[in-house]
Biopython code that builds the backbone (N, CA, C, O; Angstrom):
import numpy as np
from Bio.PDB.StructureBuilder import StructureBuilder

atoms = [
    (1, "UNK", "N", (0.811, -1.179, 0.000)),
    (1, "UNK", "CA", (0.000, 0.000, 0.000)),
    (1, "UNK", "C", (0.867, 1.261, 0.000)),
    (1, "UNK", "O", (0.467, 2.317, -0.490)),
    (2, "UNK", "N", (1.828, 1.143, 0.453)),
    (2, "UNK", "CA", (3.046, 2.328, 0.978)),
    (2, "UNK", "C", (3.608, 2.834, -0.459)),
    (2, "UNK", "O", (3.919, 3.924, -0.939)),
    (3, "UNK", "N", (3.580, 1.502, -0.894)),
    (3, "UNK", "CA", (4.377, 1.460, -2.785)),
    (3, "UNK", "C", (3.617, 2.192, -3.286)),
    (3, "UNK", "O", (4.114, 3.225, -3.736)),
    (4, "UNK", "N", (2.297, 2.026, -3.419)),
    (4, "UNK", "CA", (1.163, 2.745, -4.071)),
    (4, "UNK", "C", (1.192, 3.991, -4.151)),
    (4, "UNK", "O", (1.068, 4.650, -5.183)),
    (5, "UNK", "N", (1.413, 4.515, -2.709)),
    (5, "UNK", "CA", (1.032, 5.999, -2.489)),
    (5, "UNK", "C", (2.276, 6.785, -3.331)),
    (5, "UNK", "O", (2.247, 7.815, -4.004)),
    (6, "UNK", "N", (3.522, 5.732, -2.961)),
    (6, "UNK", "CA", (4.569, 6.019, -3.045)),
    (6, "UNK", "C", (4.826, 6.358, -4.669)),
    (6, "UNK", "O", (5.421, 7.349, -5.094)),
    (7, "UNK", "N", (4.128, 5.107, -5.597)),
    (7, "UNK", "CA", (4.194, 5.766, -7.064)),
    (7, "UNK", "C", (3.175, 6.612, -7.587)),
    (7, "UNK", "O", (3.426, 7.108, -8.685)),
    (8, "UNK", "N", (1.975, 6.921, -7.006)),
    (8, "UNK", "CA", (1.348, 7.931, -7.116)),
    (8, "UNK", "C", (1.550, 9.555, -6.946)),
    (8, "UNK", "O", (1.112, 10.565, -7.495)),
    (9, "UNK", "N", (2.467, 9.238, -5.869)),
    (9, "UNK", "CA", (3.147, 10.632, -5.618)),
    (9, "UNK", "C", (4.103, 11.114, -6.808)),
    (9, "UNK", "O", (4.083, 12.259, -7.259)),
    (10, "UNK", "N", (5.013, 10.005, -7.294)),
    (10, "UNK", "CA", (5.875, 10.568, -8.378)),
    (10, "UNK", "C", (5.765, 10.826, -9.250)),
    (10, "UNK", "O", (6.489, 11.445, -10.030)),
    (11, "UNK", "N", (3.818, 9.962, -9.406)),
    (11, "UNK", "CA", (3.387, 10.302, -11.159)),
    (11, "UNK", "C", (3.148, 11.404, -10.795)),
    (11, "UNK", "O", (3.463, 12.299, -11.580)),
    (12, "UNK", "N", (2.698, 11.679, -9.877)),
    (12, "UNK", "CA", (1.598, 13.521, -9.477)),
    (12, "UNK", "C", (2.543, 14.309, -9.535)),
    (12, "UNK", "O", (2.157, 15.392, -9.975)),
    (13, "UNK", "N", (3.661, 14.289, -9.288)),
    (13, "UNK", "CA", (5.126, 15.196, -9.766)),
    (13, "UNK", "C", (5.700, 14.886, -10.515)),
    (13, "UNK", "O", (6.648, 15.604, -10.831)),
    (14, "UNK", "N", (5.420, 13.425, -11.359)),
    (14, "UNK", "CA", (5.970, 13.770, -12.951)),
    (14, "UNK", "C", (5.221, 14.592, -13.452)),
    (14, "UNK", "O", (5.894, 15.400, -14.091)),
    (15, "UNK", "N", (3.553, 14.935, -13.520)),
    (15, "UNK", "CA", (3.067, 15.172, -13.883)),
    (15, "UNK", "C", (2.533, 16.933, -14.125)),
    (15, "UNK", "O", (2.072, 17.729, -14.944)),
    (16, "UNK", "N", (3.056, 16.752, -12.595)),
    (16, "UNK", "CA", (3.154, 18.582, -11.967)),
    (16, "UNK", "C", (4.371, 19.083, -12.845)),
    (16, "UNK", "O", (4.159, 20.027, -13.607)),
    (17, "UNK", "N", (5.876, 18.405, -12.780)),
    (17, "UNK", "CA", (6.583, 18.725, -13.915)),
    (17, "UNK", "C", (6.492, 19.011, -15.207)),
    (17, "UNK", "O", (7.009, 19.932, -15.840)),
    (18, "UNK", "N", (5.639, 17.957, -15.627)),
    (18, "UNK", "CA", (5.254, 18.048, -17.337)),
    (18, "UNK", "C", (4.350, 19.390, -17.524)),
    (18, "UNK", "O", (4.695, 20.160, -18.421)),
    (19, "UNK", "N", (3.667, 19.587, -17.048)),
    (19, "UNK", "CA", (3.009, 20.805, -16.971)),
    (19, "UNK", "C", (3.492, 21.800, -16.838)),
    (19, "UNK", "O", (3.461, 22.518, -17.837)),
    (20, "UNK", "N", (4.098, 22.299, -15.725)),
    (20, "UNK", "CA", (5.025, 23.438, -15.938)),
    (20, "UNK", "C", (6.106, 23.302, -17.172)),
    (20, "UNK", "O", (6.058, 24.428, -17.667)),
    (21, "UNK", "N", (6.917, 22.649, -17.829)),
    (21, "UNK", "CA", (7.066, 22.580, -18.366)),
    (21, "UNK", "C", (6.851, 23.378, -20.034)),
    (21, "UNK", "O", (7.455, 24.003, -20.905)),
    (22, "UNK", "N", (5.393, 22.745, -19.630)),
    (22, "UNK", "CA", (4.575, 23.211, -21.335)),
    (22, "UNK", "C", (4.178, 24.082, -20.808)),
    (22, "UNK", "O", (3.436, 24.353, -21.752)),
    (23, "UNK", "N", (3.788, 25.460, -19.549)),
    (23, "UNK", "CA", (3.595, 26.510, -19.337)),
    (23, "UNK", "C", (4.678, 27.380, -19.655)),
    (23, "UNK", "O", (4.356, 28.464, -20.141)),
    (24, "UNK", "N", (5.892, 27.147, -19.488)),
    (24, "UNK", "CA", (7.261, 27.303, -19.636)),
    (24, "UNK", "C", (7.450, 27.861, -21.278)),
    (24, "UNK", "O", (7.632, 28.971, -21.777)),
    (25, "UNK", "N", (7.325, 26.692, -21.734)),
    (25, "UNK", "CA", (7.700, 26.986, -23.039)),
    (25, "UNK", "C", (6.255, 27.558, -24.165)),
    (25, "UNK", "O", (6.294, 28.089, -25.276)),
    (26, "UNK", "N", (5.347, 27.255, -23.487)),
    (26, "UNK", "CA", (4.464, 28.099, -24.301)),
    (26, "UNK", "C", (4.646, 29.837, -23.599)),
    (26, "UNK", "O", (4.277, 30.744, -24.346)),
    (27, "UNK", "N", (4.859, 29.985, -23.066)),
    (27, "UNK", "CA", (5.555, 31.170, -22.039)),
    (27, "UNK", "C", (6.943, 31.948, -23.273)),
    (27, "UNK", "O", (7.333, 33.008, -23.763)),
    (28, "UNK", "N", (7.162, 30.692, -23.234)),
    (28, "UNK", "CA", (8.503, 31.046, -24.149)),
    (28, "UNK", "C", (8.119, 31.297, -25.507)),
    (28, "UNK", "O", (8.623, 32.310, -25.992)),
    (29, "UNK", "N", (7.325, 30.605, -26.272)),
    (29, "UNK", "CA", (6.772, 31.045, -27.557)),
    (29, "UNK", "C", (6.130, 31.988, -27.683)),
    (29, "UNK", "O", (6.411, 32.597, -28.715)),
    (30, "UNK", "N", (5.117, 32.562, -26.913)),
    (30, "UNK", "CA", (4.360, 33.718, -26.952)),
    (30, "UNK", "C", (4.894, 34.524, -26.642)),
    (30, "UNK", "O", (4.432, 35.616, -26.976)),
    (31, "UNK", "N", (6.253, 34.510, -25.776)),
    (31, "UNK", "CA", (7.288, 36.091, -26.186)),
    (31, "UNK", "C", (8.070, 36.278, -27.065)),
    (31, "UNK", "O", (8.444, 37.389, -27.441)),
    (32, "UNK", "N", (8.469, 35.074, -27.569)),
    (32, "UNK", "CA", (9.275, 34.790, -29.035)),
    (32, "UNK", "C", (8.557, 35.611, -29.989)),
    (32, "UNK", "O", (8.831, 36.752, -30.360)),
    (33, "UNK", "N", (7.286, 34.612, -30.440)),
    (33, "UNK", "CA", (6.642, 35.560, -31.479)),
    (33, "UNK", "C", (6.356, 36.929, -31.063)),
    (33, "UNK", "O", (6.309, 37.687, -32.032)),
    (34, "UNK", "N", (6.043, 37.783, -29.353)),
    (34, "UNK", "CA", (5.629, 39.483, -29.435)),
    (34, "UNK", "C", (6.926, 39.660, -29.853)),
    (34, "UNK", "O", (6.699, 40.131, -30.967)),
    (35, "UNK", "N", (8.169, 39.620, -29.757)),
    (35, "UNK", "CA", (9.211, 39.918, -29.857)),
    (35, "UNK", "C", (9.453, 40.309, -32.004)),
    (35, "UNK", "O", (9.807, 41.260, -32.701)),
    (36, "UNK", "N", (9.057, 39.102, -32.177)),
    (36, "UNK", "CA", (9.171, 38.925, -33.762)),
    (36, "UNK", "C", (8.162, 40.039, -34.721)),
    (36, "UNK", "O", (8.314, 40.480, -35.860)),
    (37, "UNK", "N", (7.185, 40.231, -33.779)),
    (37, "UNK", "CA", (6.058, 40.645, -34.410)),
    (37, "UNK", "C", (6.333, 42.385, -34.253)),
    (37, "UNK", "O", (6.004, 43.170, -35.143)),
    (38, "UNK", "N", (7.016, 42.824, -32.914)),
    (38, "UNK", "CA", (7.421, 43.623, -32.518)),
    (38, "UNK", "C", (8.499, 44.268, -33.287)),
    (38, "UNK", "O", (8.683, 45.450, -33.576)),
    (39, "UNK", "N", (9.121, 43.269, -33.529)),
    (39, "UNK", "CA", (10.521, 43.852, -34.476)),
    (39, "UNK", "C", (10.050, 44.545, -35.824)),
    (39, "UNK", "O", (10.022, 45.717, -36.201)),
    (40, "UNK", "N", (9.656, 43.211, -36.447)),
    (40, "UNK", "CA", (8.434, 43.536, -37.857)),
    (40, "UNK", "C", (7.635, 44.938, -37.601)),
    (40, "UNK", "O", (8.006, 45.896, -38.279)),
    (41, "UNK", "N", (6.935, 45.063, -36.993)),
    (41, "UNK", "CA", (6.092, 46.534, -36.538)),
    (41, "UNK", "C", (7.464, 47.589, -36.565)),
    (41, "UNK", "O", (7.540, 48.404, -37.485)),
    (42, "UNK", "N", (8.195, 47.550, -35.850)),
    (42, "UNK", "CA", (9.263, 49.054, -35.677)),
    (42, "UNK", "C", (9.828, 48.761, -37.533)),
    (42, "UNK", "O", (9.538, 49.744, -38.215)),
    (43, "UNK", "N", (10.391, 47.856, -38.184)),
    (43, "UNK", "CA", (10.708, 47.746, -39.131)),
    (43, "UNK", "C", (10.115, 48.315, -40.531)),
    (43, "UNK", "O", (10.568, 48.783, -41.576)),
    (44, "UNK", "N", (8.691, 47.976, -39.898)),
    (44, "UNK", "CA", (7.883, 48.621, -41.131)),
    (44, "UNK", "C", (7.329, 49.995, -41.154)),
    (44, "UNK", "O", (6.830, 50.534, -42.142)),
    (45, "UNK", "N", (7.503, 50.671, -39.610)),
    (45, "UNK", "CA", (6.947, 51.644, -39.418)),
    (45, "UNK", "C", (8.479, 52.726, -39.870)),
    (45, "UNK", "O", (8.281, 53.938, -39.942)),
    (46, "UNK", "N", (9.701, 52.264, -40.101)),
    (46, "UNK", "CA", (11.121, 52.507, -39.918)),
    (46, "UNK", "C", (10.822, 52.803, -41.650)),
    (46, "UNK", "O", (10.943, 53.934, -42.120)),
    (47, "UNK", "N", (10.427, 51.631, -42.467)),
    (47, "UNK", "CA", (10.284, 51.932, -44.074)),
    (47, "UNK", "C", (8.778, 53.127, -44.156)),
    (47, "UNK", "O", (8.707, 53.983, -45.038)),
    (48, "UNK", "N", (8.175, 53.029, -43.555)),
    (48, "UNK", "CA", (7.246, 54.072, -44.145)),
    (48, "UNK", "C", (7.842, 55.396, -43.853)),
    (48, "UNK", "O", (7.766, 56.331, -44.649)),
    (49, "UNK", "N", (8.427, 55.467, -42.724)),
    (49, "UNK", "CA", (9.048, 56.938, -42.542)),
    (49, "UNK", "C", (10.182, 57.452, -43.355)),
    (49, "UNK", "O", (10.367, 58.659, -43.512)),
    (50, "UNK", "N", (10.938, 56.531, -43.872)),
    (50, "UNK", "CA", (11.925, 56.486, -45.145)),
    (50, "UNK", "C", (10.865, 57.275, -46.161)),
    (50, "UNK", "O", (10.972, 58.426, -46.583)),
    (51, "UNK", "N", (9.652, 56.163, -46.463)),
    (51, "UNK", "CA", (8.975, 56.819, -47.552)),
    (51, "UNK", "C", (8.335, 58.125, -47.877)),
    (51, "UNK", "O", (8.360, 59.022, -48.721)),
    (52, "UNK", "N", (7.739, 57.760, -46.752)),
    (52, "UNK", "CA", (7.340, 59.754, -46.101)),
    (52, "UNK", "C", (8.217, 60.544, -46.872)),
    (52, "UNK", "O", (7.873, 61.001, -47.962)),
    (53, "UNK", "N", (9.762, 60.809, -46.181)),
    (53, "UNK", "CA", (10.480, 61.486, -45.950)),
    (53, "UNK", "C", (10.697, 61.988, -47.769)),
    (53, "UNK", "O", (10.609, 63.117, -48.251)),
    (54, "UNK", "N", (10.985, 60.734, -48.421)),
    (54, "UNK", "CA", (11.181, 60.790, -50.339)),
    (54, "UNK", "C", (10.223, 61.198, -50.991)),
    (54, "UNK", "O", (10.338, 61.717, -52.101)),
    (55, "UNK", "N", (8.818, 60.962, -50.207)),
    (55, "UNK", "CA", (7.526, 61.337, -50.696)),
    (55, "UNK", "C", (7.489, 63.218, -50.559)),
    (55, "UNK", "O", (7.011, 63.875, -51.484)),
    (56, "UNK", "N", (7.906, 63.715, -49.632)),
    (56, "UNK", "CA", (7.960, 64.648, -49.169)),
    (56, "UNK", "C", (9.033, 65.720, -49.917)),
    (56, "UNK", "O", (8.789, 66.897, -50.184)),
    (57, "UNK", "N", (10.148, 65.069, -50.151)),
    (57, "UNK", "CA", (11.210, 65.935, -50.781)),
    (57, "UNK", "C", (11.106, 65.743, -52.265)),
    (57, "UNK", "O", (11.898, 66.468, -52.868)),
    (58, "UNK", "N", (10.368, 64.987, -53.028)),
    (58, "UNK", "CA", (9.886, 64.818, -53.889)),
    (58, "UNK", "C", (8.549, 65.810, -54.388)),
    (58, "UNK", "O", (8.316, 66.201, -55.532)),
    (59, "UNK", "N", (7.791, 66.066, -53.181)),
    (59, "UNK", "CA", (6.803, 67.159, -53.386)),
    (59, "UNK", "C", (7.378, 68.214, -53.461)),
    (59, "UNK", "O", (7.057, 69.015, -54.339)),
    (60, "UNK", "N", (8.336, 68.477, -52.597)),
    (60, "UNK", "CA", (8.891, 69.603, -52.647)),
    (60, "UNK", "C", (9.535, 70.440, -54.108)),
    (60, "UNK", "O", (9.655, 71.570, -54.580)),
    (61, "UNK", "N", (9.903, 68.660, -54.482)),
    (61, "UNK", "CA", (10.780, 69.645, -55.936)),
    (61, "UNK", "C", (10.036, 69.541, -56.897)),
    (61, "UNK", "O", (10.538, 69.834, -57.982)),
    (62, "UNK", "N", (8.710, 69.133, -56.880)),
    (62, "UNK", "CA", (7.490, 69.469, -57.863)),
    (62, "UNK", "C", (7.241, 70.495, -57.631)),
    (62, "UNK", "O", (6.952, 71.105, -58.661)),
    (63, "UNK", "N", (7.172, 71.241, -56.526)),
    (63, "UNK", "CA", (6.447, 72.735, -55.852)),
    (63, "UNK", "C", (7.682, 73.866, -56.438)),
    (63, "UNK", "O", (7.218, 74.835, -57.040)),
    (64, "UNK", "N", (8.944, 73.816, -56.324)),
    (64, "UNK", "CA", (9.601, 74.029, -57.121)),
    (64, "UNK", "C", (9.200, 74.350, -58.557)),
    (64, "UNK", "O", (8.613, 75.371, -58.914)),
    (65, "UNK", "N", (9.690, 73.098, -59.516)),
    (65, "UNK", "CA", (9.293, 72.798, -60.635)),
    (65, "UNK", "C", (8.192, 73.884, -61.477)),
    (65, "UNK", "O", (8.158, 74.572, -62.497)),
    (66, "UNK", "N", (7.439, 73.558, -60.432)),
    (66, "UNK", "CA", (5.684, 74.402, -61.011)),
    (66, "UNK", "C", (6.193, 75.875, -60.814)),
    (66, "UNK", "O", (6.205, 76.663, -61.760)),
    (67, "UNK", "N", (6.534, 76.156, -59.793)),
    (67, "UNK", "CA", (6.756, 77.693, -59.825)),
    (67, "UNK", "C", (7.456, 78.153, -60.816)),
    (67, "UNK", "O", (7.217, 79.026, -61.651)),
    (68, "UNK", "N", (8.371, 77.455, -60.631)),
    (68, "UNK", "CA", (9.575, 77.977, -62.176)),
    (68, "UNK", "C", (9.076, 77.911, -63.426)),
    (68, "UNK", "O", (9.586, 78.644, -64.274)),
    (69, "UNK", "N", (8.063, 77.091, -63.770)),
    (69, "UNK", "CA", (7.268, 77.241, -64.752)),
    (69, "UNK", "C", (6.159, 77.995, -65.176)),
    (69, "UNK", "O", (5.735, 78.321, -66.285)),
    (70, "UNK", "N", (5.705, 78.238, -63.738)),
    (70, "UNK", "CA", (4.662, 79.198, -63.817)),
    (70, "UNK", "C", (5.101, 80.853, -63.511)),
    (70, "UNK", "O", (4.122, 81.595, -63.432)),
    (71, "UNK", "N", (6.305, 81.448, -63.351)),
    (71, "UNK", "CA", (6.803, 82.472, -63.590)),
    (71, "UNK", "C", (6.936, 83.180, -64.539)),
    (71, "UNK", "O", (7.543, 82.908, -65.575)),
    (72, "UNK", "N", (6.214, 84.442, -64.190)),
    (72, "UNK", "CA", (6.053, 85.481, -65.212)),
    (72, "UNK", "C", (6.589, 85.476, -66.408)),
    (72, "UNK", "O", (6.085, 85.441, -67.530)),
    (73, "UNK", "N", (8.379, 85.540, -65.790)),
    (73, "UNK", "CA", (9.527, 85.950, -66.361)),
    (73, "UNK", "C", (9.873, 84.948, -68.059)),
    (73, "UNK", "O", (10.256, 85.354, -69.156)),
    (74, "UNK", "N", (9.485, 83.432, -67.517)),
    (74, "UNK", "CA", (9.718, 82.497, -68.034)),
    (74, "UNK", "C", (8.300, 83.042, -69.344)),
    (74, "UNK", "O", (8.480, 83.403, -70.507)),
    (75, "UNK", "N", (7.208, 82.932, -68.718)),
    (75, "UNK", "CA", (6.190, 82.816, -69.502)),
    (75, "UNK", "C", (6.428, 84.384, -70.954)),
    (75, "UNK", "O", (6.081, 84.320, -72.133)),
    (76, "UNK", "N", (7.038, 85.459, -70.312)),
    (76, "UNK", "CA", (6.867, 86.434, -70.969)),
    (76, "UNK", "C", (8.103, 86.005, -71.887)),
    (76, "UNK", "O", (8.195, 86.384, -73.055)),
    (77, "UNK", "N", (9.037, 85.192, -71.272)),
    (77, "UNK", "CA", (10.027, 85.152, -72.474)),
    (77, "UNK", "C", (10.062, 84.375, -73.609)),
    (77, "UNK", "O", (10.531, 84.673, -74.707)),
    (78, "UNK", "N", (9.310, 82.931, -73.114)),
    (78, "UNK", "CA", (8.771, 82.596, -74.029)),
    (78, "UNK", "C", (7.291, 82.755, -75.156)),
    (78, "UNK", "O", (6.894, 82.017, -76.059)),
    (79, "UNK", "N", (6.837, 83.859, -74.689)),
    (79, "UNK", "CA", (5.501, 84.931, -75.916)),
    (79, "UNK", "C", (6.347, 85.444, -76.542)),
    (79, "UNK", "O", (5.795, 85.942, -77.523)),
    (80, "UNK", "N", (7.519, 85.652, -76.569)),
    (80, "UNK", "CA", (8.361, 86.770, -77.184)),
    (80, "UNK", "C", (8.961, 85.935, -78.474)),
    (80, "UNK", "O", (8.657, 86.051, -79.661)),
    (81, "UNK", "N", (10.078, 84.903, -77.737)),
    (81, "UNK", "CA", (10.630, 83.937, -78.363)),
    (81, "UNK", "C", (9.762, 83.220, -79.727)),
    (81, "UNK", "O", (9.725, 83.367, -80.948)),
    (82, "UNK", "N", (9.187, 82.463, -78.801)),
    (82, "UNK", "CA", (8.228, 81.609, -79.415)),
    (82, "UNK", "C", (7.325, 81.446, -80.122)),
    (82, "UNK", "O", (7.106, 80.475, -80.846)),
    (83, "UNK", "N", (6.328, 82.970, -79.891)),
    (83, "UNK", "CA", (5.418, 83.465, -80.544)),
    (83, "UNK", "C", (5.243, 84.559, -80.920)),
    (83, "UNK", "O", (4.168, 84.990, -81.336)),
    (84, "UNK", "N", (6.434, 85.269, -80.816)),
    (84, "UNK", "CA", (6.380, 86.114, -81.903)),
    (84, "UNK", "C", (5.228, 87.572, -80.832)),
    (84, "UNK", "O", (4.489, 88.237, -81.557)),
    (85, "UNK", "N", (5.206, 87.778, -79.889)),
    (85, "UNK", "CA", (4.498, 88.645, -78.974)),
    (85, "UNK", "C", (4.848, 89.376, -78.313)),
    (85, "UNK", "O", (5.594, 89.138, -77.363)),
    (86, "UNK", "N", (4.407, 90.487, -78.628)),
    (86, "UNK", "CA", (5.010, 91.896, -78.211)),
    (86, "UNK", "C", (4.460, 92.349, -76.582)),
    (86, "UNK", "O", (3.381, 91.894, -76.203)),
    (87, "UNK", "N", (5.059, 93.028, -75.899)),
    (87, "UNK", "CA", (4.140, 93.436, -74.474)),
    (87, "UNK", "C", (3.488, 94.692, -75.194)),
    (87, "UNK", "O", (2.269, 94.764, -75.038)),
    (88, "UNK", "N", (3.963, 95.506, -75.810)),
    (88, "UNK", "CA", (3.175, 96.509, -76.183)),
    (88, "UNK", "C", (1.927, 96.626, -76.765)),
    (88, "UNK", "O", (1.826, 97.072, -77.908)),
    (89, "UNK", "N", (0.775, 96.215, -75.997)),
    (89, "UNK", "CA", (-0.605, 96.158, -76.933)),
    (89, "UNK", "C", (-1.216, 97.035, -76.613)),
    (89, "UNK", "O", (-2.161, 97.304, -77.356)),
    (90, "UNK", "N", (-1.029, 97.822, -75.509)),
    (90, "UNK", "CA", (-2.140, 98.968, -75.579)),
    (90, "UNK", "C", (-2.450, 99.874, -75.628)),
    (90, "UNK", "O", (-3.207, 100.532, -74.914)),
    (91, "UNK", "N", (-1.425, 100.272, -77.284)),
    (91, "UNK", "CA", (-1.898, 101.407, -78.105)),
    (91, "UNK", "C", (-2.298, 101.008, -79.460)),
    (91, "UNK", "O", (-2.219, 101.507, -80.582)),
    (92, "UNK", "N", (-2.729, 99.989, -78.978)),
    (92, "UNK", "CA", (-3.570, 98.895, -80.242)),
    (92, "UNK", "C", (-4.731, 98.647, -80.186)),
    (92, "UNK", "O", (-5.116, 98.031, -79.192)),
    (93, "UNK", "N", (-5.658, 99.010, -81.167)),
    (93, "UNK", "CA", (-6.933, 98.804, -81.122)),
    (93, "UNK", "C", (-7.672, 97.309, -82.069)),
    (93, "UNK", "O", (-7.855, 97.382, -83.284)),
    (94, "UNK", "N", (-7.942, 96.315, -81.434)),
    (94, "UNK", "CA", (-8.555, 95.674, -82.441)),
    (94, "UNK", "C", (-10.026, 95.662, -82.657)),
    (94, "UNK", "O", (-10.844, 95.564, -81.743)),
    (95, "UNK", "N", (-10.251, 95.744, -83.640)),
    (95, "UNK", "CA", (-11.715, 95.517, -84.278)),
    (95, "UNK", "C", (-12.077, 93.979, -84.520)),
    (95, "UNK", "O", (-11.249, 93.227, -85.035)),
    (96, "UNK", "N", (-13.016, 93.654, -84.231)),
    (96, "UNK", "CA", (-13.908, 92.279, -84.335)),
    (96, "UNK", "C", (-15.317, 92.719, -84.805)),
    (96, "UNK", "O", (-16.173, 93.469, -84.338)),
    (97, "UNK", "N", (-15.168, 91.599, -86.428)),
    (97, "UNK", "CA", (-16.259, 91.993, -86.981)),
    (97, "UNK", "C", (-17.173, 91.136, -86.898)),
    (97, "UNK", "O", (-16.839, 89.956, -86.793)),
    (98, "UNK", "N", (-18.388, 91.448, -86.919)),
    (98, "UNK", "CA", (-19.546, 90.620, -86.417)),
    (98, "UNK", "C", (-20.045, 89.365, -86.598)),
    (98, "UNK", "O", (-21.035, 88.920, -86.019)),
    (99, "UNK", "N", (-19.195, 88.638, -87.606)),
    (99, "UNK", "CA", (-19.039, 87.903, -87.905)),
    (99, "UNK", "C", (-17.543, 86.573, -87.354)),
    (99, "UNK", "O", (-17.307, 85.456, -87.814)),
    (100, "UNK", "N", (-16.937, 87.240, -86.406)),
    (100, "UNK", "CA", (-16.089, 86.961, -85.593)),
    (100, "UNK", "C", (-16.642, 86.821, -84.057)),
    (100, "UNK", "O", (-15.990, 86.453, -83.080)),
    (101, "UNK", "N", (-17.585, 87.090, -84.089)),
    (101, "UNK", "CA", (-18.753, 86.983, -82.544)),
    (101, "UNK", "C", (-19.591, 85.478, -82.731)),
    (101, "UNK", "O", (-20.417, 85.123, -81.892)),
]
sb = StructureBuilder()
sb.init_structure("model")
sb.init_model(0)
sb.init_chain("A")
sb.init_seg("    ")
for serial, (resi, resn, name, xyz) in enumerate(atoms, 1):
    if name == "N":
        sb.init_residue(resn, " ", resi, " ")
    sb.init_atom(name, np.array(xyz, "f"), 0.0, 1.0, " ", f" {name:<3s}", serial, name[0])
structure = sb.get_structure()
């Protein structure tokens, strides 16, 4: 009877062992993966701010771009050049004949 109790006790603490055990290491996997998942998150949040940043200096030299194109200076030099256009028009009178309406 003594034997009995006696291997009952060791299964009940093999058993208490085995368990902690797999608390242990599932313990251990579920910080493994926050860890992994964690890394991944700063990593990707690390490339979007890269992108931002190209997205951004990229707008910038469109905002650029447009201005320089859309400047007076540019525009009046090319009416001149290009087309043949004088600034002096307004001691010029044009007539439109009714047939031009």
């Amino acid at each position: 009877m003594n034997q009995k109790r006696t291997d009952q006790k060791k299964k009940n603490t093999g058993v208490k062992w085995l368990v902690l055990i797999c608390v242990l290491f599932g313990e251990l996997l579920v910080h493994t993966w926050v860890r992994t998942e964690s890394t991944q998150t700063i990593l990707d949040i690390s490339s979007a701010q890269a992108r931002l940043s190209a997205l951004l200096s990229y707008q910038k030299e469109l905002t650029l771009e447009r201005d320089r194109l859309r400047s007076d200076d540019r525009i009046i030099r090319i009416a001149g050049s290009q087309l043949k256009m004088t600034s002096d028009v307004f001691n010029q009178t044009i007539y439109l004949g009714k047939e031009s309406l």
